[in-house]
C-alpha positions, 0 to 999 in steps of 0.5 A: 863692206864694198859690193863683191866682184861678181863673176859670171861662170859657165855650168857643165863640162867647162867648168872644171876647167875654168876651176883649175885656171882659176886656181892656178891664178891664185882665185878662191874657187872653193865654193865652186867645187862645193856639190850643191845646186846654189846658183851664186857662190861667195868666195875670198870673205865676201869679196868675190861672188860667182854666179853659175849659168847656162852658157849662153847666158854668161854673156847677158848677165854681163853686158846687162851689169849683173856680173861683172865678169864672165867666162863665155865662149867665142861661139856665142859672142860671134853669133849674139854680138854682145857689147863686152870687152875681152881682155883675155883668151883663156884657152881652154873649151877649144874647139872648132866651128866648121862647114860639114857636108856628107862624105864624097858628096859633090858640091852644091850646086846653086844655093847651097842649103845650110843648117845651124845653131849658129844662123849669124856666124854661118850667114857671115861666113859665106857672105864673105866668100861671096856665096848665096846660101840658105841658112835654115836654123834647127836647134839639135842633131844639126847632123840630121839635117843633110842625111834626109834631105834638109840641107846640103850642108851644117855649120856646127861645133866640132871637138873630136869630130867623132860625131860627123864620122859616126853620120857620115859627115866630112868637115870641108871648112873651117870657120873660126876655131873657138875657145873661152874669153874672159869677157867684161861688162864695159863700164866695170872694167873701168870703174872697178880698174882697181878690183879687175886689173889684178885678177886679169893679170893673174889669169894672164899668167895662169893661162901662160903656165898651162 
């Protein structure tokens, strides 16, 4: 029997939706919906094989070769520059990446203290506006971070924006909006072209019919 297509998915709240886009794409995703905690799932007979994974690690998985395609988001991909392919934006977990500051506060002045997650796309942003800033990096409550002091500014991920209202934070900026990207190990896109081609066409087509 040929070596299943292995496909990278990201456990938690995006999930359900990569579900129903595959789905639509004609995809056997039964396994996935199965309530249990196995990690790697076959599905379509053999032939398709999902591994579930932390979000941040859909990437490695694939760039190292254990996966051959994987579900990622464009947050991660910017802040870790793996070496992957992306032949599709599926358009779902979108979001935004944005500068925050506290509301009415006025600009800092000289170097602005900026905290994130995200240390490299927040570097990069300001570089490219020709401003020096500090990137200091924390792990959680990033909006903590310019209410006692820390930072003048965050860089962080934005959905509804609820949290910033509730810690009395404004966006000032955006930086990138961010979504999911059908990600692929290089060297499997084009040596398994044949098992690839059709799947990404069917999700081009899911993702359209949305």
């Amino acid at each position: 029997m040929a070596k299943p297509l292995t496909i990278a998915v990201p456990k938690g709240r995006v999930l359900k939706s990569v579900i129903k886009l595959f789905q639509r794409a004609g995809i056997d995703v039964a396994s996935l919906e199965e309530d249990d905690r196995r990690l790697v799932r076959t599905a379509d007979e053999g032939r398709l094989r999902f591994l579930l994974l932390k979000p941040d690690d859909v990437p490695t998985y694939v760039e190292y070769g254990a996966a051959d395609l994987g579900v990622a988001g464009r947050d991660v991909l910017l802040e870790r520059g793996y070496d992957l392919y992306q032949p599709l934006e599926l358009g779902i977990g979108r979001c935004r990446m944005v500068v925050a500051a506290p509301i009415d506060a006025p600009p800092p002045a000289g170097v602005p203290r900026v905290a994130t997650k995200f240390p490299r796309i927040a570097a990069d942003h300001f570089a490219q506006k020709g401003v020096q800033a500090e990137i200091i990096y924390v792990q959680g409550s990033v909006e903590l971070a310019p209410l006692v002091g820390l930072s003048d500014l965050i860089v962080d991920l934005v959905e509804t924006g609820t949290t910033l209202v509730e810690n009395r934070l404004e966006v000032v900026e955006e930086v990138v909006p961010i979504s999911s990207v059908l990600v692929a190990n290089r060297a499997a896109y084009k040596l398994r072209a044949t098992d690839i081609g059709p799947l990404v066409s069917a999700l081009r087509e899911s993702v359209r019919a949305r």
